[in-house]
N, CA, C and O atoms as a Tinker XYZ file with bonds, in Angstrom:
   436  protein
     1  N    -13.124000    8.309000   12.748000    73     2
     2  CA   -12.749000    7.149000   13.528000    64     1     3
     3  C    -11.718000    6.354000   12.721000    63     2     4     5
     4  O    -11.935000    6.134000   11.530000    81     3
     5  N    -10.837000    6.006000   13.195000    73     3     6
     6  CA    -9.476000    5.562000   12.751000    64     5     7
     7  C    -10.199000    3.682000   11.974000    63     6     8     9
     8  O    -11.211000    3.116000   12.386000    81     7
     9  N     -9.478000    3.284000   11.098000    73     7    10
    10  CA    -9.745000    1.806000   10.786000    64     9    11
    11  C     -8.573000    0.689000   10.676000    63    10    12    13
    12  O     -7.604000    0.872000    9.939000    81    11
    13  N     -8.688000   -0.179000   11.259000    73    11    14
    14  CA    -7.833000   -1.401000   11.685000    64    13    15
    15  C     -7.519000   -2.018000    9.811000    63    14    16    17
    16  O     -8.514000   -2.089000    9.091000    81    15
    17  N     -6.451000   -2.317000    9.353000    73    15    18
    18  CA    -6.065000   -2.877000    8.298000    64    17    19
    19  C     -5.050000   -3.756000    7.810000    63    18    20    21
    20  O     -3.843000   -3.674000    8.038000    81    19
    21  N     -5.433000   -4.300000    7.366000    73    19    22
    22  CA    -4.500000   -5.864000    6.968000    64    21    23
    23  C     -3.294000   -5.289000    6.193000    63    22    24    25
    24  O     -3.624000   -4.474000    5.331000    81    23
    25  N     -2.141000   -5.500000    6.291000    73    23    26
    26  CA    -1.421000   -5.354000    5.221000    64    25    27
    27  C     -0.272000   -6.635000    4.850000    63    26    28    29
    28  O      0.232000   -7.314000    5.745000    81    27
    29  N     -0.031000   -6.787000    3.722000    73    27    30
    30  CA     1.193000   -7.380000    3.638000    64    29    31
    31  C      2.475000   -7.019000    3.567000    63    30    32    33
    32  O      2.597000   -6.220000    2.639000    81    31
    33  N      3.594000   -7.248000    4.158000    73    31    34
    34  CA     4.955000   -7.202000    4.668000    64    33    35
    35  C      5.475000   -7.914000    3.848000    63    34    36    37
    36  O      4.841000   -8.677000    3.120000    81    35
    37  N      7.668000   -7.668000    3.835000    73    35    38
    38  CA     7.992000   -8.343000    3.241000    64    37    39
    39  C      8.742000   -8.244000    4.286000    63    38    40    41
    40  O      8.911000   -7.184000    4.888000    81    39
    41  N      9.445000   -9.717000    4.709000    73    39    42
    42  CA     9.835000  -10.048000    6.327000    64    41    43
    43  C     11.388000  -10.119000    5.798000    63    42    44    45
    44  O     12.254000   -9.508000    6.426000    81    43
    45  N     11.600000  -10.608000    5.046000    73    43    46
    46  CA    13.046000  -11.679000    4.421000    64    45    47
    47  C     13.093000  -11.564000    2.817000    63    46    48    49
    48  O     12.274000  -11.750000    1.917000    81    47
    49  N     14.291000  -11.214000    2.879000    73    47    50
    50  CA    14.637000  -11.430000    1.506000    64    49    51
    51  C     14.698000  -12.520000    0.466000    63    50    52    53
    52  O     15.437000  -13.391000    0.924000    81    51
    53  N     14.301000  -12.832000   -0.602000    73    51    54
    54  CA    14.022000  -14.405000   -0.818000    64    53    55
    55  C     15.499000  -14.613000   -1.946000    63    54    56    57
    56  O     16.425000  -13.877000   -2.287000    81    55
    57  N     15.200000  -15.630000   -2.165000    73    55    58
    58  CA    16.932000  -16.240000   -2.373000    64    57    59
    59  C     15.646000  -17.630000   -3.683000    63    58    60    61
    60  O     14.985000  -18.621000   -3.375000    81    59
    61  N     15.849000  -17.015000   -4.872000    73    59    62
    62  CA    15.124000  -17.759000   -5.715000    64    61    63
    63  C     13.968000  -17.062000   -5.436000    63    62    64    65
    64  O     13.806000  -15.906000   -5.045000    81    63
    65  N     12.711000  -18.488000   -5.858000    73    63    66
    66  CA    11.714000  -17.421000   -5.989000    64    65    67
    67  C     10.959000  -17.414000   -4.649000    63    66    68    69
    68  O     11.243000  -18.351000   -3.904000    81    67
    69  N     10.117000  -16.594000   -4.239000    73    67    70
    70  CA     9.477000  -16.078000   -3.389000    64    69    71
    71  C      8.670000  -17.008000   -2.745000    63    70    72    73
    72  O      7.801000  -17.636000   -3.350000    81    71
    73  N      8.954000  -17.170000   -1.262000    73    71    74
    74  CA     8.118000  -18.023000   -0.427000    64    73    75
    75  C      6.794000  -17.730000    0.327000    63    74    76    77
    76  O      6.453000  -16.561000    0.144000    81    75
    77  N      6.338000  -18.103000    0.750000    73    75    78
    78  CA     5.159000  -17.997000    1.927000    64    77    79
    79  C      6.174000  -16.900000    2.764000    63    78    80    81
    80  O      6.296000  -15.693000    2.555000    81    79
    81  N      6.825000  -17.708000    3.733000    73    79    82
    82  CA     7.134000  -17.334000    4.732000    64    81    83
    83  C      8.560000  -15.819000    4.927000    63    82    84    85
    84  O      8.988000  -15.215000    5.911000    81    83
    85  N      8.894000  -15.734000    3.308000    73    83    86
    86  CA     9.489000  -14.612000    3.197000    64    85    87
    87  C      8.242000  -13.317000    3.171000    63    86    88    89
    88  O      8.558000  -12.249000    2.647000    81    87
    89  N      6.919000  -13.475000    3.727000    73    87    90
    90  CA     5.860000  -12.581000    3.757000    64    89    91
    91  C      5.605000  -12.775000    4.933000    63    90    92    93
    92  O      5.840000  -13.844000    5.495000    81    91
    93  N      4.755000  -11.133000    5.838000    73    91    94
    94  CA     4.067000  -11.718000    6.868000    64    93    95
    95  C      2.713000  -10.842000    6.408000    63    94    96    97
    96  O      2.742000  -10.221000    5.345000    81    95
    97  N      1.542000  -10.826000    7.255000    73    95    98
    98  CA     0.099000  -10.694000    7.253000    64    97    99
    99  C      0.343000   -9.680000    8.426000    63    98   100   101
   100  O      1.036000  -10.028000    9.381000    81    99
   101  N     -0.234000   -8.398000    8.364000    73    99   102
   102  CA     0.246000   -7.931000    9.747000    64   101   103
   103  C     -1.487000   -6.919000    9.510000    63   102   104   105
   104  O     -2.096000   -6.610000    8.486000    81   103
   105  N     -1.837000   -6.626000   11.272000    73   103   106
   106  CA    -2.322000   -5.599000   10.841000    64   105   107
   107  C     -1.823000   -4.009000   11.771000    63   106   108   109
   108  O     -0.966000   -3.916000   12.650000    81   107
   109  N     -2.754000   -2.846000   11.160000    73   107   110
   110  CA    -2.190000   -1.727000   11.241000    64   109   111
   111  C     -3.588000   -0.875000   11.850000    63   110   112   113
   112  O     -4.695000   -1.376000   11.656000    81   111
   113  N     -3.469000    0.369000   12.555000    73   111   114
   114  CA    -3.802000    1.404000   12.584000    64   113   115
   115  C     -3.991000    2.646000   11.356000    63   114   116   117
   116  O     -3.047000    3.370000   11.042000    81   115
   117  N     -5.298000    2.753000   10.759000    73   115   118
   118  CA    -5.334000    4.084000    9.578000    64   117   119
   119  C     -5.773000    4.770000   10.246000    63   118   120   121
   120  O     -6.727000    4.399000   10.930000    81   119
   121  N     -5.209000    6.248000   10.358000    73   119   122
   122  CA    -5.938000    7.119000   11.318000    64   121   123
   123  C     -7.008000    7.639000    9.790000    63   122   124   125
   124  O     -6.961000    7.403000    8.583000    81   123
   125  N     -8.043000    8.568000   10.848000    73   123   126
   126  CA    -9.030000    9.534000    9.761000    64   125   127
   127  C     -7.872000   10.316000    8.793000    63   126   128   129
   128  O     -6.652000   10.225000    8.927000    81   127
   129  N     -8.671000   11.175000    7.694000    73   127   130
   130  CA    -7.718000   11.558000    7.011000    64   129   131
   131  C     -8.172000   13.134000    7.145000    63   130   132   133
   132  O     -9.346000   13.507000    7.131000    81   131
   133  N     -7.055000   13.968000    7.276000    73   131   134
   134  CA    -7.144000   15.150000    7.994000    64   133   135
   135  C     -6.833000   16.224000    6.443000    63   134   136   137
   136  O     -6.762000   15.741000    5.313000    81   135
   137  N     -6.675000   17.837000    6.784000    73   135   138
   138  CA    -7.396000   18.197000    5.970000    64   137   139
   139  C     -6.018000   18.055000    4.243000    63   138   140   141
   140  O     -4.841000   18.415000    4.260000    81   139
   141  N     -6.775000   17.440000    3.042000    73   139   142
   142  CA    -5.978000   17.362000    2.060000    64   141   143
   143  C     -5.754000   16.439000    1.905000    63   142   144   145
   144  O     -5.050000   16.303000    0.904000    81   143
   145  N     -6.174000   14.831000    2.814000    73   143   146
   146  CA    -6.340000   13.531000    2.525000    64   145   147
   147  C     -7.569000   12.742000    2.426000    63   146   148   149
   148  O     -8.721000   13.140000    2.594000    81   147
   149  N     -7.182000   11.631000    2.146000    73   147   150
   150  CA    -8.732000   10.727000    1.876000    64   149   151
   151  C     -7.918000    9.279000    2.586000    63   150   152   153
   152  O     -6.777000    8.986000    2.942000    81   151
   153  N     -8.941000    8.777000    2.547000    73   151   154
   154  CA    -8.625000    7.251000    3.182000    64   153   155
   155  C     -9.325000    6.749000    2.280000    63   154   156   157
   156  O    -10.396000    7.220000    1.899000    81   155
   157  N     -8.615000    5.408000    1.706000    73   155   158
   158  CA    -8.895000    4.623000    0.336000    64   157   159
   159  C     -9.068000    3.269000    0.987000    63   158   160   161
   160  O     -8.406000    2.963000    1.979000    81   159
   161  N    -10.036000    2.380000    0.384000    73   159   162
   162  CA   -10.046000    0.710000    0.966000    64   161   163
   163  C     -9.906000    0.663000   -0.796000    63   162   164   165
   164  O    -10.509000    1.139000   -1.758000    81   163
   165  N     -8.620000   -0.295000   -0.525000    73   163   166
   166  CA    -8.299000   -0.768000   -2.115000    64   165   167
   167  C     -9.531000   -1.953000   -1.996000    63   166   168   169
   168  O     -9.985000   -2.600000   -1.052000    81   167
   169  N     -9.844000   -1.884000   -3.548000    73   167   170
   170  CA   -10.122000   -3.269000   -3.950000    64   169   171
   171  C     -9.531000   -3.832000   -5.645000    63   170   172   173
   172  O     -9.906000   -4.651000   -6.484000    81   171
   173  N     -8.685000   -3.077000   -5.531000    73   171   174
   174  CA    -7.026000   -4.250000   -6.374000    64   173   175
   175  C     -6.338000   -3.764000   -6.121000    63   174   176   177
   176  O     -6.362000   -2.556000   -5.886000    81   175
   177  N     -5.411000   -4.494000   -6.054000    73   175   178
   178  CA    -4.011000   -4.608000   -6.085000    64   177   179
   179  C     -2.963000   -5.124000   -6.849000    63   178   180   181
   180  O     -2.818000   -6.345000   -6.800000    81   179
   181  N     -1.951000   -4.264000   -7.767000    73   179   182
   182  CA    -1.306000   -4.929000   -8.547000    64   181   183
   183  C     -0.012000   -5.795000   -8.022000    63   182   184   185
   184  O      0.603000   -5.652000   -6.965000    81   183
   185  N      0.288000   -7.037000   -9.422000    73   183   186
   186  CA     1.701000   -7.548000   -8.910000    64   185   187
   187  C      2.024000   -7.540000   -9.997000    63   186   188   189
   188  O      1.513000   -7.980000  -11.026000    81   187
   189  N      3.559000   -6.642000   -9.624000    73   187   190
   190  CA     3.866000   -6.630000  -11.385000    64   189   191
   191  C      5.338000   -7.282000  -10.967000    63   190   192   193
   192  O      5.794000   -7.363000   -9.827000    81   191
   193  N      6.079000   -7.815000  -12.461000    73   191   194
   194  CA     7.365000   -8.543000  -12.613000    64   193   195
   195  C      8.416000   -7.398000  -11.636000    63   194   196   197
   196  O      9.314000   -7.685000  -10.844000    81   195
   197  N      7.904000   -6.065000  -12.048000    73   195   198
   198  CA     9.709000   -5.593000  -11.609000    64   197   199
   199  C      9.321000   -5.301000   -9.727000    63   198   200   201
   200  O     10.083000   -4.637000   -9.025000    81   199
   201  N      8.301000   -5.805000   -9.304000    73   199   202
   202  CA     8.039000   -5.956000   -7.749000    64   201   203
   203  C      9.421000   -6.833000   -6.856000    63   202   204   205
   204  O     10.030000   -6.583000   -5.816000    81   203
   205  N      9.520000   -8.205000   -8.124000    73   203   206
   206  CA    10.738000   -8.792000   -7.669000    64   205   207
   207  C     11.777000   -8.627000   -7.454000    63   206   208   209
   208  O     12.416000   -9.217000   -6.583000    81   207
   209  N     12.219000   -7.720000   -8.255000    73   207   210
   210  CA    13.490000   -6.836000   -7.840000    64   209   211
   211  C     13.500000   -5.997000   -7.013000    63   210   212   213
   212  O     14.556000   -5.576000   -6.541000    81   211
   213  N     12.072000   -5.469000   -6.571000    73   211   214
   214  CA    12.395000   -5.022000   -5.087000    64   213   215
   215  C     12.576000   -5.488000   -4.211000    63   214   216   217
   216  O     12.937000   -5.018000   -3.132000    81   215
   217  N     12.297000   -6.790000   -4.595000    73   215   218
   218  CA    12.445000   -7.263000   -2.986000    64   217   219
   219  C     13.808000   -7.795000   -2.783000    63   218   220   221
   220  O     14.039000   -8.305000   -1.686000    81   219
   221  N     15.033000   -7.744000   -3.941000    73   219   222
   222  CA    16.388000   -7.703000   -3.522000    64   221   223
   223  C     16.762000   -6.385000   -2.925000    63   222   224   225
   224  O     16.060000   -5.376000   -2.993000    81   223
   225  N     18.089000   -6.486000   -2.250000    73   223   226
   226  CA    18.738000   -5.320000   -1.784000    64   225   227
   227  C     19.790000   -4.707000   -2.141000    63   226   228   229
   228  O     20.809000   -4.577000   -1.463000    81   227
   229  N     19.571000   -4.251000   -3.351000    73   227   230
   230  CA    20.562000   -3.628000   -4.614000    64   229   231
   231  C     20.171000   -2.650000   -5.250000    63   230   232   233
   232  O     18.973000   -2.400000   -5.384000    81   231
   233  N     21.194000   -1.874000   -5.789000    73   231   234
   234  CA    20.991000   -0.657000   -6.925000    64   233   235
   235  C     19.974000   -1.022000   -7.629000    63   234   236   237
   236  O     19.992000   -2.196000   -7.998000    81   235
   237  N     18.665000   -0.081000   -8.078000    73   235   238
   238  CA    17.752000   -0.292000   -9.241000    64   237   239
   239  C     17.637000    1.152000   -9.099000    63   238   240   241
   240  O     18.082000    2.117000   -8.478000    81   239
   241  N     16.478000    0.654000  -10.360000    73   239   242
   242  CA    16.264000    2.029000  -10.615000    64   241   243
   243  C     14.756000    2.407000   -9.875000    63   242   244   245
   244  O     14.246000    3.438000  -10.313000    81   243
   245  N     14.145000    1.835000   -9.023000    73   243   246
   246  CA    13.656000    1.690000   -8.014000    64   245   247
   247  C     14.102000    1.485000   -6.523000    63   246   248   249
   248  O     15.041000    0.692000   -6.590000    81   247
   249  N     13.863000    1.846000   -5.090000    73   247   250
   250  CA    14.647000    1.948000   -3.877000    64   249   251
   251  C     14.073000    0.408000   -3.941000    63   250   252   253
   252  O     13.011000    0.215000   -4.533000    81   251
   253  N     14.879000   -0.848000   -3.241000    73   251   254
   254  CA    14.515000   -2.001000   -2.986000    64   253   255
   255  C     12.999000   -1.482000   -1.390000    63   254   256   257
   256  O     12.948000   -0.526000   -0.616000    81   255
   257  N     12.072000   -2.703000   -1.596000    73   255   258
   258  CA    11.079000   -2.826000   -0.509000    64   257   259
   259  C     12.122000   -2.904000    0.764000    63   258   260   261
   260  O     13.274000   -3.332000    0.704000    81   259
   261  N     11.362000   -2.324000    2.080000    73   259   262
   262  CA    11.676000   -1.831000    3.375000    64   261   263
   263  C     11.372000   -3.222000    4.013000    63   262   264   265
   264  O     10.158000   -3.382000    3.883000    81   263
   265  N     11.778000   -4.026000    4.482000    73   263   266
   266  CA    11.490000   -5.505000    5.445000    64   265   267
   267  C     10.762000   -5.045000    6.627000    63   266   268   269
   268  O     11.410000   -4.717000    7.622000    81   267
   269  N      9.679000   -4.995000    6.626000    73   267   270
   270  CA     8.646000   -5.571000    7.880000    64   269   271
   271  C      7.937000   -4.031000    7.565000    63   270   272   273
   272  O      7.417000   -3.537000    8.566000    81   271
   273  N      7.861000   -3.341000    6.508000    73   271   274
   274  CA     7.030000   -2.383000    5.666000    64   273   275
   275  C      6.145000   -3.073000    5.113000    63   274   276   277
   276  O      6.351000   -4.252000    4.823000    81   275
   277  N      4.651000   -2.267000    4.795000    73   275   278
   278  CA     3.822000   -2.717000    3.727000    64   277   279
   279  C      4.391000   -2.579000    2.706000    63   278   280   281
   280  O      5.130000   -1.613000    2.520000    81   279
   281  N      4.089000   -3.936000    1.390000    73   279   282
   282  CA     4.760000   -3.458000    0.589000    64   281   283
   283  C      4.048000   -2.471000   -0.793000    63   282   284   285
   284  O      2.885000   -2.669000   -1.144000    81   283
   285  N      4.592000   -1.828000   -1.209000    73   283   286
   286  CA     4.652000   -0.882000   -2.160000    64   285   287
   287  C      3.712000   -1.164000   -3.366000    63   286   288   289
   288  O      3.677000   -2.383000   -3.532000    81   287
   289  N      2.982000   -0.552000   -4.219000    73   287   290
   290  CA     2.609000   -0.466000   -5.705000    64   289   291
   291  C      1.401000    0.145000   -5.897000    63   290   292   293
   292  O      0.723000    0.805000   -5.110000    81   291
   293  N      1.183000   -0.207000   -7.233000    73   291   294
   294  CA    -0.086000    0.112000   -8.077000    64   293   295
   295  C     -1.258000   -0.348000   -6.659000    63   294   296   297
   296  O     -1.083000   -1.292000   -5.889000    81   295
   297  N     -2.571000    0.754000   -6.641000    73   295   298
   298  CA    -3.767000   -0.013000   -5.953000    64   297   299
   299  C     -4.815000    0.555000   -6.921000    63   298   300   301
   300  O     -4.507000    0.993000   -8.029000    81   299
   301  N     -6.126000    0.525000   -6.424000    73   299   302
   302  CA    -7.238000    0.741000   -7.443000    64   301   303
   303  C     -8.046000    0.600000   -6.307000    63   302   304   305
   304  O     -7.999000   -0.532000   -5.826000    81   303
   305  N     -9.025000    1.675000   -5.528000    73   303   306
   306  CA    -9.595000    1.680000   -4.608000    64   305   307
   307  C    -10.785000    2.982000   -4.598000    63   306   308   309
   308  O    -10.659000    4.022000   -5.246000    81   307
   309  N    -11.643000    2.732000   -3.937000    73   307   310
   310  CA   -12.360000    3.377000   -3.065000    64   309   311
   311  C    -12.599000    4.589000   -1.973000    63   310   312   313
   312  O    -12.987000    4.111000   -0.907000    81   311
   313  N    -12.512000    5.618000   -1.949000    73   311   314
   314  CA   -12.492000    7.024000   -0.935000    64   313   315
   315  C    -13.594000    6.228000    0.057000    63   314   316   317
   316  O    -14.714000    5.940000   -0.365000    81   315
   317  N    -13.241000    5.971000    1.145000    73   315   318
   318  CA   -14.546000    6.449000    1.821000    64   317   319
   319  C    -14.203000    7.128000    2.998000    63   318   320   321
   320  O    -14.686000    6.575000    3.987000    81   319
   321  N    -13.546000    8.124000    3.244000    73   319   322
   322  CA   -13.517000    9.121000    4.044000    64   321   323
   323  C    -12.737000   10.044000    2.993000    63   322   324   325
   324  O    -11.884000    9.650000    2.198000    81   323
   325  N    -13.276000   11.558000    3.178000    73   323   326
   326  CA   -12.004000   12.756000    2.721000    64   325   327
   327  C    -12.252000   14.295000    3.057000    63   326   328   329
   328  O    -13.294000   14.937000    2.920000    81   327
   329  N    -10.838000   14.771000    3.602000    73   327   330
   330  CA   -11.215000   15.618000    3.663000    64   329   331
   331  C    -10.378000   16.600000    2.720000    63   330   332   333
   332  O     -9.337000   17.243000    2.858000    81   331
   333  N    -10.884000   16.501000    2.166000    73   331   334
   334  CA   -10.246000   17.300000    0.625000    64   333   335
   335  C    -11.851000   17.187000   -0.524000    63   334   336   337
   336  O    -12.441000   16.179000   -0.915000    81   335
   337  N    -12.202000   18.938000   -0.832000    73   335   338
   338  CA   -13.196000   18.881000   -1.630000    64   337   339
   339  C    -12.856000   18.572000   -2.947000    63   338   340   341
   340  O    -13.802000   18.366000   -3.707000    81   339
   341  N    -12.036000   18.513000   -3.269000    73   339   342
   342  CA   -11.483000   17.466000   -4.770000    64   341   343
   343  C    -12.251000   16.232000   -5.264000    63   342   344   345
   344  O    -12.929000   15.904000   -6.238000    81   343
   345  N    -11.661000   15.540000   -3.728000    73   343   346
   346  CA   -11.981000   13.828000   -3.667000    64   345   347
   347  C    -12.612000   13.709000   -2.756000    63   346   348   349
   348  O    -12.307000   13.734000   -1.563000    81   347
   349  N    -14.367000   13.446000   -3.693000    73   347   350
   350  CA   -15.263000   12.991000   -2.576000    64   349   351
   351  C    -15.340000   11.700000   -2.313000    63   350   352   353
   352  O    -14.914000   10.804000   -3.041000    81   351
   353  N    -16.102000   11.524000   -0.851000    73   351   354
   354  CA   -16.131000    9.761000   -0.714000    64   353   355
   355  C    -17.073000    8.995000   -1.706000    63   354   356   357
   356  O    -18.217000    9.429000   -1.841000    81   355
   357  N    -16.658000    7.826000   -2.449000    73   355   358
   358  CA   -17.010000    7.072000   -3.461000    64   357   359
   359  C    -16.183000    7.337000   -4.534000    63   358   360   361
   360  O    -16.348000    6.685000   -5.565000    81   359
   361  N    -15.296000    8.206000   -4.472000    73   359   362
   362  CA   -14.387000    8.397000   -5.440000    64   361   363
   363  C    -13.601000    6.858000   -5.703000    63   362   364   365
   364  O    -13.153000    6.095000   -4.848000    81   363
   365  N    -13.608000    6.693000   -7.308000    73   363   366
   366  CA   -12.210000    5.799000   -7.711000    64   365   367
   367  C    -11.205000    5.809000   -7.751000    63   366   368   369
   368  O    -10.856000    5.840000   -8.931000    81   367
   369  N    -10.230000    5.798000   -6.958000    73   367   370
   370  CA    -9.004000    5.795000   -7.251000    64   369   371
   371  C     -7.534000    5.049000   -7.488000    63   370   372   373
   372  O     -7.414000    3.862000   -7.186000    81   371
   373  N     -6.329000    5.870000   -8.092000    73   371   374
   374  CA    -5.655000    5.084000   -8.458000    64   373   375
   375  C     -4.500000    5.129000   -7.840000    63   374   376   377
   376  O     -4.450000    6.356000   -7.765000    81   375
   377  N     -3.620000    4.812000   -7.382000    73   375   378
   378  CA    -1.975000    5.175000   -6.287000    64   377   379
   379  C     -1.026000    4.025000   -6.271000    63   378   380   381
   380  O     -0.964000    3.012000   -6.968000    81   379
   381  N     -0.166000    4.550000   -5.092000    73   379   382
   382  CA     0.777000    3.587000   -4.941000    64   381   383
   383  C      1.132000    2.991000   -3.860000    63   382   384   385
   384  O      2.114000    2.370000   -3.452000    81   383
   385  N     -0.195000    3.414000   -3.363000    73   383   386
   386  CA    -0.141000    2.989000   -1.304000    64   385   387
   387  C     -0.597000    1.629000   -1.277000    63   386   388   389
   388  O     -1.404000    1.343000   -0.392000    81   387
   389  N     -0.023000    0.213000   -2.549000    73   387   390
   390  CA     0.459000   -0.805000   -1.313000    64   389   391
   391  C     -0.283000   -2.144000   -1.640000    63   390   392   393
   392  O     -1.256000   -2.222000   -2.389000    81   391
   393  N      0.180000   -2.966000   -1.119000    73   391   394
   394  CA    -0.793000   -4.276000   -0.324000    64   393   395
   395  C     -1.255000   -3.805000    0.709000    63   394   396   397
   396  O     -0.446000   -3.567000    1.606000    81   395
   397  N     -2.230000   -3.605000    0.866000    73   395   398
   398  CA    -2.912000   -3.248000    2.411000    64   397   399
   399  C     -4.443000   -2.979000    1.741000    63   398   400   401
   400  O     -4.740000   -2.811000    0.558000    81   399
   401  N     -5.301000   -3.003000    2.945000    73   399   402
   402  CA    -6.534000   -2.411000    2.785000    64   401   403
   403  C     -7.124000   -1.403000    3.031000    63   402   404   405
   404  O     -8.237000   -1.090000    2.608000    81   403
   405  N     -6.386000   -0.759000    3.784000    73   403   406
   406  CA    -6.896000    0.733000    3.838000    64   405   407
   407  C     -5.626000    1.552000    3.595000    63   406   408   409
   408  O     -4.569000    1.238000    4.141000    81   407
   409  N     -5.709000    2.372000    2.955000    73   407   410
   410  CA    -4.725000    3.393000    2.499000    64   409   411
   411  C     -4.491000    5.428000    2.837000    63   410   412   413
   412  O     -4.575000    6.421000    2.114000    81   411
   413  N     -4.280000    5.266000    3.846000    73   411   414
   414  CA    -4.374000    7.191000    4.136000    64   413   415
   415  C     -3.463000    7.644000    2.926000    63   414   416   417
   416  O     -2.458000    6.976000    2.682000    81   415
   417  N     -3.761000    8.721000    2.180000    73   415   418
   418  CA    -3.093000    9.307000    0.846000    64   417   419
   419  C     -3.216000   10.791000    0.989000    63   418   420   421
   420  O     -4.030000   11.268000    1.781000    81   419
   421  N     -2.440000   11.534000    0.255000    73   419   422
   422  CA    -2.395000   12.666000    0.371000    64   421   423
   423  C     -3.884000   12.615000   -1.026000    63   422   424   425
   424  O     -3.921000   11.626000   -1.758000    81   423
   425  N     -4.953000   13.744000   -1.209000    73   423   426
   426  CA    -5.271000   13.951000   -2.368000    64   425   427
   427  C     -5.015000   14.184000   -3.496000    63   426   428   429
   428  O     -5.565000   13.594000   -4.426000    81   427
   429  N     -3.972000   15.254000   -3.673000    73   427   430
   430  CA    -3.411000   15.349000   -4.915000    64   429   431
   431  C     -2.481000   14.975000   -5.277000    63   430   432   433
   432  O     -1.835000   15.633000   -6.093000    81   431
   433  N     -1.944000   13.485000   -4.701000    73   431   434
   434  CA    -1.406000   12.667000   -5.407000    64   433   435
   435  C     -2.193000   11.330000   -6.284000    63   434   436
   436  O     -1.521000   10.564000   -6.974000    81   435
């Protein structure tokens, strides 16, 4: 059964430092995770310094964040669906799927 999830967006590019309203709160559709994925409910999420430079729209050595995309990074979460015998549910895990709360991932990443 698919799960409804919060994520955060980056709406606008910010000009100085980062506002409220250069973010939005959105939610999403996670479908089940089919065979070779797991579905993750983060419970952290990192914010690191060079996040800010994604959110300009310039050469790095990172692709800048996608506007009205979840945004991108480090998570630290929870399996609780998988269908991959690798990664069972209760597994810890670690990725890069995001601000959001539920995360569909490939397993062997």
């Amino acid at each position: 059964m698919s799960v409804t999830s919060r994520e955060v967006r980056l709406v606008a590019r910010p000009v100085g430092e980062p506002k409220p309203g250069d973010f939005s709160l959105a939610e999403s559709t996670v479908a089940d995770p089919g065979p070779g994925q797991v579905l993750v409910r983060n419970d952290w999420m990192s914010v690191d310094p060079y996040m800010r430079g994604r959110m300009n729209d310039g050469a790095s050595y990172v692709p800048p964040f996608r506007l009205g995309e979840a945004m991108e990074g480090g998570a630290v979460g929870t399996v609780t669906a998988s269908g991959s015998d690798a990664v069972p549910v209760g597994a810890t895990v670690l990725h890069m799927g995001g601000w959001r709360e539920y995360a569909l991932l490939d397993a062997d990443a």
